[in-house]
Each structure stands twice: as C-alpha cells, then as structure tokens.
Backbone as a chain_set.jsonl record, in Angstrom:
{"seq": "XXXXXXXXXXXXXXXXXXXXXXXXXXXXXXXXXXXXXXXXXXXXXXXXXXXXXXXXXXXXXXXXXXXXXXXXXXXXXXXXXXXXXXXXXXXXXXXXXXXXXXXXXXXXXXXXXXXXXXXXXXXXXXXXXXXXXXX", "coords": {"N": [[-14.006, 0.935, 28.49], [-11.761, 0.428, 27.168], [-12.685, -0.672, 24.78], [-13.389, 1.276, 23.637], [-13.48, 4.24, 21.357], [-10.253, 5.937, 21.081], [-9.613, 8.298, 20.749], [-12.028, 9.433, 21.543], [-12.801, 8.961, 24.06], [-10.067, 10.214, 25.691], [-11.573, 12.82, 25.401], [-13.962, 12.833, 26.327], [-13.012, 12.715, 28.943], [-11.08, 14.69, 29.553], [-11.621, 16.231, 31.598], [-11.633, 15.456, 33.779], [-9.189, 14.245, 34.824], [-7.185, 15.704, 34.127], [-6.917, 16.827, 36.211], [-5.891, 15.831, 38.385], [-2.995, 14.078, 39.43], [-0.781, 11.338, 38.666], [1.229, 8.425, 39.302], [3.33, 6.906, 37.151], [3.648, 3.84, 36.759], [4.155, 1.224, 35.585], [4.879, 2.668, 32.253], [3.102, 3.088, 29.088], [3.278, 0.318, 27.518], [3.94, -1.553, 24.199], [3.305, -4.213, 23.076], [2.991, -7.945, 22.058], [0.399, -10.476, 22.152], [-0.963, -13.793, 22.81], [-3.554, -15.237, 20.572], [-6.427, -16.933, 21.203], [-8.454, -19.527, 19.299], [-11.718, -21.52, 19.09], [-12.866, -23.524, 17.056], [-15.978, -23.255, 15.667], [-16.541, -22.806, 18.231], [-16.505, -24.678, 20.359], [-14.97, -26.408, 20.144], [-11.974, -28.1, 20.206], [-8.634, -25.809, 21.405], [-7.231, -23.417, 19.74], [-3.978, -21.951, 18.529], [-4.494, -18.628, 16.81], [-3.367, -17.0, 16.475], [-0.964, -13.907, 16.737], [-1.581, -10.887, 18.256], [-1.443, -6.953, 18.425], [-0.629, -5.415, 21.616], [-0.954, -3.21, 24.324], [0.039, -2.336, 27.14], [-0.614, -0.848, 30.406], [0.266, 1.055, 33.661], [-0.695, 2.634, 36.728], [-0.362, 4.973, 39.7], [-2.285, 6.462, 42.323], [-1.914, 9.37, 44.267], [-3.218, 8.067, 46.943], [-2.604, 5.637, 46.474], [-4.083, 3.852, 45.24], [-4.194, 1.683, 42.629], [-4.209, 1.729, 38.935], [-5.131, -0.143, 36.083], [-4.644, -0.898, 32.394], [-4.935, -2.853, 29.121], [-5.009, -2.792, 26.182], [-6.364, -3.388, 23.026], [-4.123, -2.928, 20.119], [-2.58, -0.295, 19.179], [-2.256, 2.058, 21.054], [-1.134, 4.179, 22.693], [-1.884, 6.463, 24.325], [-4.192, 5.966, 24.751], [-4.097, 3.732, 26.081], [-2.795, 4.73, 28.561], [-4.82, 6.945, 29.618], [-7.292, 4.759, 30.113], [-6.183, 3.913, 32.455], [-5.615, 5.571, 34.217], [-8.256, 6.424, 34.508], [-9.49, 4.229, 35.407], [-7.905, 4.118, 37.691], [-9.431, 5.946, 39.317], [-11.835, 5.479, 39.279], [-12.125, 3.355, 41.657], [-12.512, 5.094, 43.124], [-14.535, 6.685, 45.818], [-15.279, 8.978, 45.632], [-15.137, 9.763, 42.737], [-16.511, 8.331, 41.322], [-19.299, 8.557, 40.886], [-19.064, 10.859, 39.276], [-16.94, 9.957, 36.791], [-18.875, 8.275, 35.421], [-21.245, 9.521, 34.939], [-19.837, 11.356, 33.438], [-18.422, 9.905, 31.669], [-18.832, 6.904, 31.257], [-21.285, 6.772, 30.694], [-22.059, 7.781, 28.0], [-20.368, 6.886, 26.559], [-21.424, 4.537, 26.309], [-23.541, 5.02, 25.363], [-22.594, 5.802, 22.711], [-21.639, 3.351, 21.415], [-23.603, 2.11, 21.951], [-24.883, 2.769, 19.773], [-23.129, 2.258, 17.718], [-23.573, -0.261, 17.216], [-26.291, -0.489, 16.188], [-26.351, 1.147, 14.049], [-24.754, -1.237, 12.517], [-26.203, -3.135, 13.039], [-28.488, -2.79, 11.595], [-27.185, -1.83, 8.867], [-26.459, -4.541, 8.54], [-28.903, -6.054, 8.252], [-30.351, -5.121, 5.615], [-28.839, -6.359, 3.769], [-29.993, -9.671, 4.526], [-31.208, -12.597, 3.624], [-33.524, -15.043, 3.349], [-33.681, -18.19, 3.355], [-36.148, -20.616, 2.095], [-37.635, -24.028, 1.827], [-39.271, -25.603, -0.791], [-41.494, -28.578, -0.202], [-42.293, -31.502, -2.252], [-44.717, -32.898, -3.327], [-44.74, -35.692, -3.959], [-42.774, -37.006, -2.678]], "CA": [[-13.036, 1.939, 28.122], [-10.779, -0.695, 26.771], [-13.405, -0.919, 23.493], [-14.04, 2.834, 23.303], [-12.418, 4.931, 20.678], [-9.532, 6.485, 21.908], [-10.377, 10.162, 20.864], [-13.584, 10.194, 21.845], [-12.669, 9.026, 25.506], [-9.508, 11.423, 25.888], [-12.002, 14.203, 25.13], [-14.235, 12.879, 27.725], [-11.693, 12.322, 30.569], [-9.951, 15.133, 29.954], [-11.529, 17.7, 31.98], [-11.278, 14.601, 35.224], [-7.985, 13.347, 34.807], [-5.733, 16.13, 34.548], [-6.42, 18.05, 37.633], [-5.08, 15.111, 39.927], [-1.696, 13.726, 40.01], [-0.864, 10.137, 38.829], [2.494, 8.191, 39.235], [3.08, 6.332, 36.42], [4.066, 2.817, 37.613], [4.342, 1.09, 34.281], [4.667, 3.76, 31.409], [2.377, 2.549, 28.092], [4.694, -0.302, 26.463], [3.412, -2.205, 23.203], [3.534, -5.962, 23.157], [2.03, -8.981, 21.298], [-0.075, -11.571, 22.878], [-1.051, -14.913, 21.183], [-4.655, -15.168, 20.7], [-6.172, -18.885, 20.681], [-9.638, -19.42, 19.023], [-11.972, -22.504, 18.505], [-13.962, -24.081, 15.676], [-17.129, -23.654, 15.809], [-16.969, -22.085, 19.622], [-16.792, -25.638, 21.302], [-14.012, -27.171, 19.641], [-10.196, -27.986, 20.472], [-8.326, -24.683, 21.037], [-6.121, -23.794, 18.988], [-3.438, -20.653, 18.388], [-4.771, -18.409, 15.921], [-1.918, -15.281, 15.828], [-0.779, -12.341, 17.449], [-2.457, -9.236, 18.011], [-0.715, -6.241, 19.264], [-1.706, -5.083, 22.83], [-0.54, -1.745, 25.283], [-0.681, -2.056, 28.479], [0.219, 0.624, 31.671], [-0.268, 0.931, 35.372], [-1.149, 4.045, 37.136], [-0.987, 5.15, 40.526], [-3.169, 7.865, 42.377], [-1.066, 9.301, 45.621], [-3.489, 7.574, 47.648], [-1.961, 4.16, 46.568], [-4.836, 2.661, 44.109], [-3.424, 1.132, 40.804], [-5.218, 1.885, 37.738], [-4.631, -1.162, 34.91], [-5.315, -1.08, 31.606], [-4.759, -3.86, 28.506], [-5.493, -2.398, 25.037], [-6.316, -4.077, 21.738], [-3.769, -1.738, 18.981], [-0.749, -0.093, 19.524], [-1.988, 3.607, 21.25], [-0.144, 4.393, 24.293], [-2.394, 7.504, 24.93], [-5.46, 5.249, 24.94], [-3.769, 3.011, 27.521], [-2.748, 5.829, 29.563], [-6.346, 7.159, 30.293], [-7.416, 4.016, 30.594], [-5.417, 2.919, 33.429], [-6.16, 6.892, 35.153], [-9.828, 6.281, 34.595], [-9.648, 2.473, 36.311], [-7.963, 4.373, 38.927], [-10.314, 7.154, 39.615], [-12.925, 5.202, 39.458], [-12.155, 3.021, 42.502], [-12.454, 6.366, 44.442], [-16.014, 6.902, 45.506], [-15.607, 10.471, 44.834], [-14.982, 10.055, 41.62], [-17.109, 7.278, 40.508], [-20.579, 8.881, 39.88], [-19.226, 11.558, 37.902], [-17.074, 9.264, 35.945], [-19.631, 7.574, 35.327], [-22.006, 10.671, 34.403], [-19.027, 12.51, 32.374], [-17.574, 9.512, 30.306], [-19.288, 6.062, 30.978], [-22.859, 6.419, 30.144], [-21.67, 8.583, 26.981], [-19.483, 6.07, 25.501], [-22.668, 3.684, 26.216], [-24.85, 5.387, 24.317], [-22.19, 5.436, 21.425], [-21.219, 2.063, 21.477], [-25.272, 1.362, 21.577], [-25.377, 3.153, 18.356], [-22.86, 2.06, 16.515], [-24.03, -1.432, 17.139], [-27.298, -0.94, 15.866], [-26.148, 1.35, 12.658], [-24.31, -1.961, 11.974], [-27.302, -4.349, 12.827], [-29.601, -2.284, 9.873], [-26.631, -2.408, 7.911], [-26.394, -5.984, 8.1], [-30.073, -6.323, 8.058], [-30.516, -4.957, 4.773], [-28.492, -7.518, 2.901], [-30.023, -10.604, 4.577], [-31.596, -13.589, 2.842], [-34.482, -16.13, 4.054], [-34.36, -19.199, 2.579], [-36.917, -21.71, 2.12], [-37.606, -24.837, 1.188], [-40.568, -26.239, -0.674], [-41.886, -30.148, -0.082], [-42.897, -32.325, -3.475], [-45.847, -33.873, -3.05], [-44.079, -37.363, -4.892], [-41.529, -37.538, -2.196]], "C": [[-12.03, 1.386, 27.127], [-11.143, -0.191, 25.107], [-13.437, 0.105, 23.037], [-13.228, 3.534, 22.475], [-11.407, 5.691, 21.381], [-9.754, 7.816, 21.807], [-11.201, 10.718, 21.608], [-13.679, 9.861, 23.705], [-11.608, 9.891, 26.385], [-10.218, 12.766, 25.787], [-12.881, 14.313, 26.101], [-14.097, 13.478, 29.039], [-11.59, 13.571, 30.603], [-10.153, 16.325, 31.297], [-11.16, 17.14, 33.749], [-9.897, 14.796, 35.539], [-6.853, 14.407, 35.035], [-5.337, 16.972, 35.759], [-6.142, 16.558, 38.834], [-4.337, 13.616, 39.311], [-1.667, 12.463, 39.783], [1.0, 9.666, 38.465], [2.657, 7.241, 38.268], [4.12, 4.828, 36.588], [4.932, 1.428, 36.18], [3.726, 1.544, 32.994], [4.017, 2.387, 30.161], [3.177, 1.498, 27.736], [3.654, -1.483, 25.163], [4.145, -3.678, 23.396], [2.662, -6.766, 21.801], [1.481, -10.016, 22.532], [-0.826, -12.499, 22.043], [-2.637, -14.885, 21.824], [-5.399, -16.777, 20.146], [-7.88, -18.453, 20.299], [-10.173, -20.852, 19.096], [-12.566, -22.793, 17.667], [-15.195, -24.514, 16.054], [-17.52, -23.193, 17.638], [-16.808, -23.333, 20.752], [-15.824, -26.701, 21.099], [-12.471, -26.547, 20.491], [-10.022, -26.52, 20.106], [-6.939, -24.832, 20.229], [-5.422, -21.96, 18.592], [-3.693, -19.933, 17.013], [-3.907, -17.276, 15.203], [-1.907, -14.811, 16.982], [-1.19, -11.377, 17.113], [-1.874, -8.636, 19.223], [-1.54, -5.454, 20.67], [-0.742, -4.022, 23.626], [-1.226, -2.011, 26.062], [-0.079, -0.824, 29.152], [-0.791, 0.175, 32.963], [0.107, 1.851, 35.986], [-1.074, 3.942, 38.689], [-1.207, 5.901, 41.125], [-2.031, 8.422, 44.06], [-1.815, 8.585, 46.548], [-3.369, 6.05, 47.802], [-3.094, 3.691, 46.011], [-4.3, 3.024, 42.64], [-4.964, 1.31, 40.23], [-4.246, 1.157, 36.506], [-5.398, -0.732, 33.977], [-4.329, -2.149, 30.055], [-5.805, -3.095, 26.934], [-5.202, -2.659, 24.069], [-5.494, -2.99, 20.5], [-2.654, -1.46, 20.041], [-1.212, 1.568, 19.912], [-1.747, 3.294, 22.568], [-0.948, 5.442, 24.905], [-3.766, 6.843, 25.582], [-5.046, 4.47, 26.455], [-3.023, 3.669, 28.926], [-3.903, 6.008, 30.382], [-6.918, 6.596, 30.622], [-7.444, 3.431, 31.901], [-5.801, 4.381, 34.66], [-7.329, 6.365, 35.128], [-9.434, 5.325, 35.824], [-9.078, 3.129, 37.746], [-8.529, 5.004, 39.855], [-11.363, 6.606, 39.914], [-13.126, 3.892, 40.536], [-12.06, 3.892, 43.488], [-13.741, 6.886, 44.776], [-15.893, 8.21, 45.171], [-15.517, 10.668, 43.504], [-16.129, 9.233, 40.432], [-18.12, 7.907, 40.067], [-19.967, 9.816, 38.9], [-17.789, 11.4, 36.992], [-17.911, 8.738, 35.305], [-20.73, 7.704, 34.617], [-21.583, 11.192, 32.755], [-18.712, 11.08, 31.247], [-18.068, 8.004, 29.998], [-20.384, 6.12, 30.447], [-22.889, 7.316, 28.44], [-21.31, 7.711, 26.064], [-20.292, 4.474, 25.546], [-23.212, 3.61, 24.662], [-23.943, 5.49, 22.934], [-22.087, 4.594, 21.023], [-22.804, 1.54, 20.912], [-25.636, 1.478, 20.133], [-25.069, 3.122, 17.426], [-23.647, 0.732, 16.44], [-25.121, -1.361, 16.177], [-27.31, -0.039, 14.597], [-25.932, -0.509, 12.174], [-25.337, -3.263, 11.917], [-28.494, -3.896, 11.536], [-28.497, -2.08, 8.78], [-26.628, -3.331, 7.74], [-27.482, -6.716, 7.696], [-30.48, -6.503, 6.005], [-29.787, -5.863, 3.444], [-28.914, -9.494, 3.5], [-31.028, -11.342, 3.472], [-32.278, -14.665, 3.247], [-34.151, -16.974, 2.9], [-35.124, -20.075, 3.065], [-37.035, -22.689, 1.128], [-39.016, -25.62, 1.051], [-40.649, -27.815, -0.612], [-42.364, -30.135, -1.304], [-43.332, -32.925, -2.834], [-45.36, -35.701, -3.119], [-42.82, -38.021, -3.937], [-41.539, -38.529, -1.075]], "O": [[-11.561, 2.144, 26.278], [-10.37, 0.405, 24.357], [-13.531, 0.107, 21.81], [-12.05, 3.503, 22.833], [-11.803, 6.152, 22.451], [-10.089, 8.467, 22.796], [-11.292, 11.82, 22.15], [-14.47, 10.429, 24.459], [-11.921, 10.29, 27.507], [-9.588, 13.791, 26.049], [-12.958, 15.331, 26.789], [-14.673, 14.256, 29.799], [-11.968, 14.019, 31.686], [-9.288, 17.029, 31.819], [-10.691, 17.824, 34.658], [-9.531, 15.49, 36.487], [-5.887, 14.255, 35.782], [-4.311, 17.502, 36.183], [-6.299, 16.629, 40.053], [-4.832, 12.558, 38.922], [-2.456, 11.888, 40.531], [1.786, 10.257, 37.724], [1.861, 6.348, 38.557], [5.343, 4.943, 36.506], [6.09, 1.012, 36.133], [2.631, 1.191, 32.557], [4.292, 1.189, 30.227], [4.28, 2.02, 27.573], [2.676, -2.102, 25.583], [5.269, -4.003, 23.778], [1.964, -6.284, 20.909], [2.067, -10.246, 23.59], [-1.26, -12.251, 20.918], [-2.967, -14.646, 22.985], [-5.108, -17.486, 19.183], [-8.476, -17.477, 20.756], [-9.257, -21.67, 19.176], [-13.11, -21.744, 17.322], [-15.548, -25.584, 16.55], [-18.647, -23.291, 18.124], [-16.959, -23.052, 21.941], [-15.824, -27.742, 21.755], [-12.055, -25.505, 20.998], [-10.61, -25.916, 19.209], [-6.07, -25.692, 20.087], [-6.149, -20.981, 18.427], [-3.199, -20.479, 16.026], [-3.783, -16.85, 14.054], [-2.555, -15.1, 17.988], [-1.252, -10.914, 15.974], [-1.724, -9.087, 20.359], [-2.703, -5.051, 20.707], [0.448, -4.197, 23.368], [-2.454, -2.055, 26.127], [0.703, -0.013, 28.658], [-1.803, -0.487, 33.194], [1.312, 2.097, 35.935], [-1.628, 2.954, 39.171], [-0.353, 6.758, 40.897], [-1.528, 7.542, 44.76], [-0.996, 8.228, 47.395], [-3.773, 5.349, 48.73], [-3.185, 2.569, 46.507], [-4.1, 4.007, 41.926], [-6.118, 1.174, 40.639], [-3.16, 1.543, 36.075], [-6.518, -0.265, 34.186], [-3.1, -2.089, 30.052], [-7.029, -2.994, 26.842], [-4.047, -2.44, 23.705], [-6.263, -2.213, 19.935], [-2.14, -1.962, 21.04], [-0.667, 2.431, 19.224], [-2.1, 2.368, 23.299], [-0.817, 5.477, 26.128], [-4.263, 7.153, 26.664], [-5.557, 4.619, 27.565], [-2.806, 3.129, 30.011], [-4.094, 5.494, 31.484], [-7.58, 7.056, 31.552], [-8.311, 2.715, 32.402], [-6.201, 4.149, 35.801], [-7.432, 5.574, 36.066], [-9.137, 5.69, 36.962], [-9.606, 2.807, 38.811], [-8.312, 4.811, 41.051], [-12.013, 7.105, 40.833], [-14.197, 3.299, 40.41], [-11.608, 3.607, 44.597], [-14.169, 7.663, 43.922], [-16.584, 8.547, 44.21], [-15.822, 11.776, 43.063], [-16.416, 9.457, 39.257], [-18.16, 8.008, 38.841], [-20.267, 9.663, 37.716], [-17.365, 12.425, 36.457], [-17.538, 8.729, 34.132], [-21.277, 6.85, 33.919], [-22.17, 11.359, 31.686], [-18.79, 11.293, 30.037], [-17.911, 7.593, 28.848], [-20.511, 5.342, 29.502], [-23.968, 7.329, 27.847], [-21.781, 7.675, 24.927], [-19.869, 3.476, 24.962], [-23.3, 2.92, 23.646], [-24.603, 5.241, 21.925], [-22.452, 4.64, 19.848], [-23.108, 0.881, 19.918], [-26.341, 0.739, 19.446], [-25.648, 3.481, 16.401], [-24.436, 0.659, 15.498], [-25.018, -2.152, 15.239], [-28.265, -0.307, 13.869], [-26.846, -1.054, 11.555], [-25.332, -4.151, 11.065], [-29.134, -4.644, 10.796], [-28.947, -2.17, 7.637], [-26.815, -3.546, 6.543], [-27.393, -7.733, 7.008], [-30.748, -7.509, 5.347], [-30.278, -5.926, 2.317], [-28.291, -10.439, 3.016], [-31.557, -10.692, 2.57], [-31.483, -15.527, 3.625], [-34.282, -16.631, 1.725], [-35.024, -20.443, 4.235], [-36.733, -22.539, -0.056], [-39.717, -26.093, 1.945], [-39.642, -28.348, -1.079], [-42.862, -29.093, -1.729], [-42.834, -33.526, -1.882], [-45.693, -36.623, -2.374], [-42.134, -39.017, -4.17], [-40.48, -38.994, -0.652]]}, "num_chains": 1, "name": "protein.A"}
C-alpha cells in the first residue's frame, strides 16, 4: 500500500473505509528521515540524504492501530494507509480487502514492472569479446 499510487488506492478503499469509524491517533505529519546506502551493496554504510516521509496512526473503536510510513509528502495517502493496516487485522475485513484493493494494486504494480522491463529491454547491449589466435 505504502508503494501504491495514492489515487489509485483511495479509489479502491473508498467504498471500505468510510463506512466505519476511525480515531485518528496520530493525524498525517510530514518529516524527513536520513537514508544510508552502500557501495556496491556490501560496502561501509554510509548517509546518503534525506527523503521526505508521512507517517499517521489510526485507531478502529475496537482498539487495533493502523500504521503507516510513506515515501513523499501526501497526507491522504498516509491516512488510508494506516485505515487499511487497520482493517485488515480484522478477519472480517481481510478477504475483501484483499479482493477489493490488494490483488488489484498487484496486478498493477505487476504491470508496470514489466512495461518498464521491455522498456529497458529494448535499449540493451551484448557485448563480446573475440580471442586472437597470436595471443
């Protein structure tokens, strides 16, 4: 949900989310958090910047928190988020979460991926290398 466009999962949700009741525990708030990377994946870490992040924390009257931690600065995104996460520790709610907005935002996710793997395809480059006989 985190990864998922925010539009396209508010349009989802919406028909779940607004018929039941959430207390809003900590409202959306924008932050930075430092982001460390390494060289080469196996190397010394090391701080590479800040990237802005929204979090919130949700809760349902039956007392389960719904967290959420979102890459960008939308507050609506990390809203629904944090409802979803809570809804969906409710078995009643889970399969058809699950139905209505996870396996949806699957199958998009699946498809941008693989636009972007035949985009990337189409500009690759084999090289080879021939042997001299004299060497």
């Amino acid at each position: 949900m985190a990864k998922a466009p925010a539009k396209t999962l508010i349009a989802l949700s919406d028909s779940l989310v607004k018929t039941h009741p959430f207390e809003t525990i900590r409202a959306p708030e924008i932050g930075l958090t430092q982001v460390q990377a390494r060289m080469g994946g196996t190397g010394k870490p090391f701080n590479l910047g800040d990237t802005p992040l929204t979090r919130c924390v949700v809760r349902t009257p039956d007392g389960i928190y719904g967290y959420s931690y979102i890459a960008g600065r939308n507050k609506a995104h990390a809203l629904r988020a944090a409802e979803l996460d809570a809804l969906l520790q409710l078995e009643a709610y889970h399969a058809q979460i699950t139905e209505a907005v996870l396996i949806p935002l699957k199958a998009e996710q699946d498809a941008h991926r693989q636009q972007k793997i035949t985009q990337t395809s189409k500009t690759r480059v084999d090289f080879f290398t021939l042997v001299r006989g004299e060497d």
